[in-house]
C-alpha atoms as an extended CHARMM CRD file, in Angstrom:
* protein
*
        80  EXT
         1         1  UNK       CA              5.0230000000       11.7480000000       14.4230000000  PROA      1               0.0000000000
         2         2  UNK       CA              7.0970000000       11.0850000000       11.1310000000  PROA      2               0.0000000000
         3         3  UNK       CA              9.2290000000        8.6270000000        9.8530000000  PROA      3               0.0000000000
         4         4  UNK       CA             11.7300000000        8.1880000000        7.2340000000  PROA      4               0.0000000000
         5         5  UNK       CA             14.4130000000        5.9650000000        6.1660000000  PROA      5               0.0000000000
         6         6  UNK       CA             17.9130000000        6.3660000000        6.8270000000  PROA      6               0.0000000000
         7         7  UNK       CA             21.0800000000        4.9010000000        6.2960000000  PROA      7               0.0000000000
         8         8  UNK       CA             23.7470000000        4.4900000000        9.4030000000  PROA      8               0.0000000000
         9         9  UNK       CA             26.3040000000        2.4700000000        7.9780000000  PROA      9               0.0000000000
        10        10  UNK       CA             29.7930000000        3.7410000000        9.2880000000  PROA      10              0.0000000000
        11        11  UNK       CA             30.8580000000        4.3250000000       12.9490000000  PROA      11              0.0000000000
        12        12  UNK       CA             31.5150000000        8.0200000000       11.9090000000  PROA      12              0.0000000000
        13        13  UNK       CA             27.5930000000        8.3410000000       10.2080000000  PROA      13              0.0000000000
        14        14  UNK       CA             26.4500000000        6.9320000000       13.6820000000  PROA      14              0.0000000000
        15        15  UNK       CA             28.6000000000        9.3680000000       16.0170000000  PROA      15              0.0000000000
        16        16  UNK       CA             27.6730000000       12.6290000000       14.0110000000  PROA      16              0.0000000000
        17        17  UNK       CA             24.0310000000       11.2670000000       13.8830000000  PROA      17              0.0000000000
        18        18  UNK       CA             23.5570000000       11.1170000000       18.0360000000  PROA      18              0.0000000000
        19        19  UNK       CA             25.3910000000       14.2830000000       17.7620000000  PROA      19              0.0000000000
        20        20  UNK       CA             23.2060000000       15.9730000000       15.5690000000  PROA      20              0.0000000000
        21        21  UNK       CA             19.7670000000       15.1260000000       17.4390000000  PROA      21              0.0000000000
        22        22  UNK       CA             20.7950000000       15.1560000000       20.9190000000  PROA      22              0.0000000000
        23        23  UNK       CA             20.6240000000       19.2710000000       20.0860000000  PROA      23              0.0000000000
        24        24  UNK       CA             16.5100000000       18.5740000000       19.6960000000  PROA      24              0.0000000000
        25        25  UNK       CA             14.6490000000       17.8560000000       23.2240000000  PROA      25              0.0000000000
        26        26  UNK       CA             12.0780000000       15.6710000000       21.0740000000  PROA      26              0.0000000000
        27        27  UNK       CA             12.0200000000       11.6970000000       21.5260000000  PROA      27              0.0000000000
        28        28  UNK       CA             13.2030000000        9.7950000000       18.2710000000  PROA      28              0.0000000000
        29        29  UNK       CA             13.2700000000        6.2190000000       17.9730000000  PROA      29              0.0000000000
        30        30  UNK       CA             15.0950000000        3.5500000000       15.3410000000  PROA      30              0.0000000000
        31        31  UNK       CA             12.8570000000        0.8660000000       14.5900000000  PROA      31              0.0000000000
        32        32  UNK       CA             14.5880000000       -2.3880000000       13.0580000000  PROA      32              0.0000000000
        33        33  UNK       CA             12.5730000000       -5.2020000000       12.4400000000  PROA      33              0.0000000000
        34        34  UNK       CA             10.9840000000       -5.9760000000       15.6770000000  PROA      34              0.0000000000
        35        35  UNK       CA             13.2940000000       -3.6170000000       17.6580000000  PROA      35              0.0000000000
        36        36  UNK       CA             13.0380000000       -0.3930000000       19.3270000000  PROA      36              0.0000000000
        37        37  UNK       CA             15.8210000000        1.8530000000       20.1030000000  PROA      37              0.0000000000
        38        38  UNK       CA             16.3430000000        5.4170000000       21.3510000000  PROA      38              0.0000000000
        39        39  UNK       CA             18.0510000000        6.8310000000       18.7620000000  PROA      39              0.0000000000
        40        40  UNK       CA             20.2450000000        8.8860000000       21.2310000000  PROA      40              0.0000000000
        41        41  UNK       CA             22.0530000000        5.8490000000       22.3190000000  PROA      41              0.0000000000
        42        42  UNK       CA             24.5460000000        4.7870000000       20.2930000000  PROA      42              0.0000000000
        43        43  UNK       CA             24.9950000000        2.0300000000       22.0360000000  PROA      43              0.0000000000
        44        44  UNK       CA             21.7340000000        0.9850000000       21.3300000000  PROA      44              0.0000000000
        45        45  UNK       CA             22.4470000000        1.8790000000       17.8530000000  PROA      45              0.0000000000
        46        46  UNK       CA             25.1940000000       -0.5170000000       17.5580000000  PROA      46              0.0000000000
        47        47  UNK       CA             23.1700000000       -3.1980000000       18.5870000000  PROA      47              0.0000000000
        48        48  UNK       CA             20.9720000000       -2.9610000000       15.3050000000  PROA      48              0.0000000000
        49        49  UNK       CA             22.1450000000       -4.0900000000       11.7950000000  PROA      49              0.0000000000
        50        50  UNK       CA             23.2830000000       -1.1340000000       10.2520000000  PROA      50              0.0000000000
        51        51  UNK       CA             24.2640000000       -2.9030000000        7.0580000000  PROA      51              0.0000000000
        52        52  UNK       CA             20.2990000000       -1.9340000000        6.4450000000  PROA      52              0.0000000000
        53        53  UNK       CA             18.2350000000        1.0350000000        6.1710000000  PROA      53              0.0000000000
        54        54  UNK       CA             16.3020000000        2.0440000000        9.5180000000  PROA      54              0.0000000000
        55        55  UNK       CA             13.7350000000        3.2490000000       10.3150000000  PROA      55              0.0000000000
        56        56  UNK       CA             13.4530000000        6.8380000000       12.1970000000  PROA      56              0.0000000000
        57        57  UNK       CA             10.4880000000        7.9720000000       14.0250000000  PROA      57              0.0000000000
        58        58  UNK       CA             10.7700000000       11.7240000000       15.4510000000  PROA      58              0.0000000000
        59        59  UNK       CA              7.6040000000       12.4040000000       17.9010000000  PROA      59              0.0000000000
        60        60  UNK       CA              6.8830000000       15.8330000000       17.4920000000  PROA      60              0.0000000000
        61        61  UNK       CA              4.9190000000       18.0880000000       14.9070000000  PROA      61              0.0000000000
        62        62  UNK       CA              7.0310000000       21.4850000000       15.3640000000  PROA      62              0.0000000000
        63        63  UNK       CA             10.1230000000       22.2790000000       13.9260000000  PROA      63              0.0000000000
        64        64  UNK       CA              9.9810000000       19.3430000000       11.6600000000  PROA      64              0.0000000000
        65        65  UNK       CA             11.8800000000       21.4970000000        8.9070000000  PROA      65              0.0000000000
        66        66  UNK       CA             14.9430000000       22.4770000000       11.1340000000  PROA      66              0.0000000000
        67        67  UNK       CA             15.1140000000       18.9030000000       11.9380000000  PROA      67              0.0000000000
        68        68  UNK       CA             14.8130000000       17.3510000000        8.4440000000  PROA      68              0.0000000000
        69        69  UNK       CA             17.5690000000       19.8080000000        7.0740000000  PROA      69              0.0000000000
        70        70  UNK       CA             20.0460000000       18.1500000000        9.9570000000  PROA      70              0.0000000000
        71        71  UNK       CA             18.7980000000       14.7030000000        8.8910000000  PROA      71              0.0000000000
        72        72  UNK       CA             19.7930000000       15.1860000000        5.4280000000  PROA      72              0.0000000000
        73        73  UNK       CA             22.5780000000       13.5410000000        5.2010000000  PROA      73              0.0000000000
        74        74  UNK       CA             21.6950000000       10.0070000000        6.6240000000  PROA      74              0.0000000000
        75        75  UNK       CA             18.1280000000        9.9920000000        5.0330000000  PROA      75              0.0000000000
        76        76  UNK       CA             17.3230000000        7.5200000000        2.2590000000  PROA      76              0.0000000000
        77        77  UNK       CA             13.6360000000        7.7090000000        1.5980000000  PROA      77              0.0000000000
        78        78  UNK       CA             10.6730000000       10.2300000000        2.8130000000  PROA      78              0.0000000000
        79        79  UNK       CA              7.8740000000        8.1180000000        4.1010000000  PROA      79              0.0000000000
        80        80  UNK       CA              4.5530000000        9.1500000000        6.1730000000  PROA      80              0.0000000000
């Protein structure tokens, strides 16, 4: 598993976000505060304060780069 930071604050940055991991079969999760989300619902996704960073945690170990490169543009900070 690996998680970074990233940034979801516009309705436009959350739409092309689903869009862009719903292509990977892997689970990935937002974490906010004490809160748990798929991060293929963006319903769920509007139910989190987006005003903040978030946290993303993808659960797999392969094809980690191909995924990162889509994630560029709504990651803040690397971490773990």
């Amino acid at each position: 598993m690996k998680t970074v930071q990233i940034s979801l604050n516009s309705i436009g940055k959350v739409k092309s976000f689903v869009n862009a991991i719903t292509q990977f079969d892997f689970d990935f999760d937002l974490i906010s505060g004490r809160y748990v989300i798929d991060a293929k619902s963006i319903m769920g996704i509007f139910s989190l304060d987006l005003s903040k960073p978030i946290e993303l945690a993808i659960h797999t170990e392969t094809g980690l780069d191909e995924i990162m490169e889509v994630l560029k543009p709504y990651i803040i900070d690397e971490a773990k």
